[in-house]
N, C-alpha and C positions, 0 to 999 in steps of 0.2 A: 463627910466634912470634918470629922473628928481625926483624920489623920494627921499628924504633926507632921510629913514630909507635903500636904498637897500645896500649899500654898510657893513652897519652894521649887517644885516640878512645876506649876503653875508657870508662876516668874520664868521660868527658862525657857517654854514653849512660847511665850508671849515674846520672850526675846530675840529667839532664832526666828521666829516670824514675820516680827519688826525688821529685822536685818535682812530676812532674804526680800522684801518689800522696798528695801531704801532703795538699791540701786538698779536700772536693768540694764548698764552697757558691759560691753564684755570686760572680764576681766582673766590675763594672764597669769600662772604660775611659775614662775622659774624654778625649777629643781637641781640644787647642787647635789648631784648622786657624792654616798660618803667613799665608795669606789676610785672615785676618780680624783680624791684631796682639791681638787678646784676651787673650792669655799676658801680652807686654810693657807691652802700654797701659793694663791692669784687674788683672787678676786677682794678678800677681806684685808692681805696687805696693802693691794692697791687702793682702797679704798682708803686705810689708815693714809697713804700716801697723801692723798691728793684732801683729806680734815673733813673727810664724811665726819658726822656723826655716828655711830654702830649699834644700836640697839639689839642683841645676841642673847635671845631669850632660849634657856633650855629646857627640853621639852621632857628632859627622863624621867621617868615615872612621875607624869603629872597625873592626879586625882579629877579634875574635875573643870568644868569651864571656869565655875572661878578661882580653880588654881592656874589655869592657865592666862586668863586676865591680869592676874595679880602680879605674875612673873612678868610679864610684858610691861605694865606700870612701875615695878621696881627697874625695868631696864630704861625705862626712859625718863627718869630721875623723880619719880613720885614716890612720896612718902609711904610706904604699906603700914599695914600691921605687922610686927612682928609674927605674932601667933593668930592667924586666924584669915581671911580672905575678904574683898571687894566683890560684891555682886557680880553679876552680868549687865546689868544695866549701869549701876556705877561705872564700870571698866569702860563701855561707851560711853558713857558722855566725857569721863577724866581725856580719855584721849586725846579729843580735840583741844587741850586748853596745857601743852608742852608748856613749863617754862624752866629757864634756868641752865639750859646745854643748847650750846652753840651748831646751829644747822645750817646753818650762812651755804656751808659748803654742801651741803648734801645730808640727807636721814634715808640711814638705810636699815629697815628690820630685817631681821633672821633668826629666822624658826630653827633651832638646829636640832636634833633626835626627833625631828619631825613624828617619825612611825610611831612613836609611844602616845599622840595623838590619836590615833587608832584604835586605844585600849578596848579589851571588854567591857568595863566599868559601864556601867547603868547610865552615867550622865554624859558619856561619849560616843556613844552608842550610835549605828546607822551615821558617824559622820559627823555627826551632830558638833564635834570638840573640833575639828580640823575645819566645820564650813565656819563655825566661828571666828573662829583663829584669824582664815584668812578675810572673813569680812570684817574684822578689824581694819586687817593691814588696807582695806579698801579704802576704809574709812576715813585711814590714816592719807592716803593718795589723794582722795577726792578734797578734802578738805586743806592740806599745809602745799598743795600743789596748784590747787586751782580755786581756790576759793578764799586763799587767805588775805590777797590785795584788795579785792573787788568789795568784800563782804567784810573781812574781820581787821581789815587795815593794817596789815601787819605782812612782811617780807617773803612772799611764795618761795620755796622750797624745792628742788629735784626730790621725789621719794623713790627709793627701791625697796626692795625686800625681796624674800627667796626662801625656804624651805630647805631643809638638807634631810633627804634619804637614803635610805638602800635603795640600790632598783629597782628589789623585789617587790619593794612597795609603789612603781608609778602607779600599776593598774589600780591599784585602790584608789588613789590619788585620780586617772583619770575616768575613773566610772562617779566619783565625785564630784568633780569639775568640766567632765567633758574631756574628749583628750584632744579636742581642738583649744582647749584653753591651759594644756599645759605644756612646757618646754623645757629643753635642757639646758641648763646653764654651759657657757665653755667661752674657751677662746672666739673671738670673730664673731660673736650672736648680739644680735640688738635685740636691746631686752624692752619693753613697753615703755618705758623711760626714757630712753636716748636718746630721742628728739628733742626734750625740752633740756636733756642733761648738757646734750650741743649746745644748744640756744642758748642755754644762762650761761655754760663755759665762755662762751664768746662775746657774751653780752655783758658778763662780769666777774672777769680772770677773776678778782680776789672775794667771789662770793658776794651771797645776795644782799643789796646795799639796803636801807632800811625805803619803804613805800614814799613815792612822790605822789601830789595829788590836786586835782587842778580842780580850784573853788569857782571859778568864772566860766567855765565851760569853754574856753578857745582852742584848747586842741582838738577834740572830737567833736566840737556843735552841740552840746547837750551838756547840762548842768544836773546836778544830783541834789532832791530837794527833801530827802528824807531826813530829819533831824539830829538822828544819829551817826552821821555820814560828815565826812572832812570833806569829801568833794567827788570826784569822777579821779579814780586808780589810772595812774600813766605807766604804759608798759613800756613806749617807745625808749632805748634804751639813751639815744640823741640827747634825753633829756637828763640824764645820770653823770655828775662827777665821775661817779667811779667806774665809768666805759670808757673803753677806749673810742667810742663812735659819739662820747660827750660834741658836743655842737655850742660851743657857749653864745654864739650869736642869734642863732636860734632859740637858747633857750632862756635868754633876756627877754625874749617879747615875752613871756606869758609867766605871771606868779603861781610860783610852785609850792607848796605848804606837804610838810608832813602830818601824817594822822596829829588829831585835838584832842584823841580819846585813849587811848592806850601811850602809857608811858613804856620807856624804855627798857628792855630788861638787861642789867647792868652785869648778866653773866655772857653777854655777846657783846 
């Protein structure tokens, strides 16, 4: 008990644990091979194109999970230390609470020197830095995609994310993840994204409009009576100005309120 590293090993075993614990549905990998330039030449212009946001975390000779936390928080516009690191548990919970960079249009993360993940290093050992990593980016999915109208009143999100390797490295990759939960990035591929990424494309050419929310219970028959709660999340897009499938006579019969709780963030 006298070791001054155990409490620190401690925390990290308690953390990968917690994490492989949170979610059990599947989850897919994209792999942009560094082989095939597809990250740099396609996919990350395209992306620029159409006002993703890019969160481009690199991975070269990263030290340690919480160097690798840390890098990803400074990419996604939170404050770091200069000299020093954000825990493991820190880095989960900052994730969920972005603010300040514009995702209207899309948040896409990217692992890039992914393989340096992989290091010898004691605290990445067996996998352990790369299954982090990516249950972050799960984190990041589960939560600004599907949980942020319902639960945190605030504008769901398309997320992507991808990993960039050599190819030498899938197999490590999929003896990690399964190699049924991993894939290759390229032209033509629907990536675990693309359904919802249609959907809101169609649902709102200029990105996600801020959350409607129905205090009376008339569109779905059921009212929301938890205190903290602005009312029952409308997804039907019928009801949005900013669709093209806006319905304004329809959407005169029912009062529509934005969230009571969360103020605006004045960098979107």
């Amino acid at each position: 008990m006298n070791n001054p590293h155990f409490d620190v090993g401690l925390l990290k075993k308690i953390t990968i644990w917690f994490m492989k614990k949170e979610y059990k549905d599947e989850f897919i990998v994209p792999v942009f091979t560094q082989e095939s330039g597809y990250w740099e030449q396609v996919m990350k212009p395209r992306l620029q194109q159409q006002g993703w946001y890019i969160a481009e975390v690199d991975c070269a000779n990263v030290e340690d999970i919480e160097d690798c936390g840390t890098r990803l928080l400074g990419e996604l516009n939170f404050k770091v230390p200069e000299h020093g690191y954000i825990n493991a548990m820190g880095v989960k919970d900052n994730i969920t609470d972005i603010y300040g960079i514009n995702m209207r249009k899309g948040l896409f993360v990217f692992y890039k020197n992914f393989e340096d993940i992989f290091s010898t290093h004691p605290d990445l050992h067996q996998g352990y830095g790369a299954e982090f990593m990516l249950q972050l980016i799960e984190r990041i999915v589960h939560h600004y995609s599907r949980l942020r109208g319902n639960i945190y009143e605030e504008f769901p999100v398309v997320a992507g994310y991808g990993v960039g390797l050599p190819t030498s490295y899938i197999p490590q990759l999929e003896e990690l993840m399964g190699a049924e939960n991993v894939m290759i990035a390229g032209e033509g591929v629907r990536y675990p994204w693309s359904d919802f990424e249609e959907e809101q494309r169609r649902n709102f050419p200029n990105g996600a409009p801020d959350p409607l929310y129905d205090k009376e219970g008339v569109i779905y028959g059921f009212t929301n009576d938890y205190d903290d709660a602005t009312g029952v999340f409308v997804d039907d897009p019928r009801y949005y100005p900013e669709s093209p499938f806006y319905d304004p006579a329809l959407a005169s019969k029912v009062h529509l309120v934005h969230s009571e709780f969360d103020e605006p963030d004045p960098s979107v």
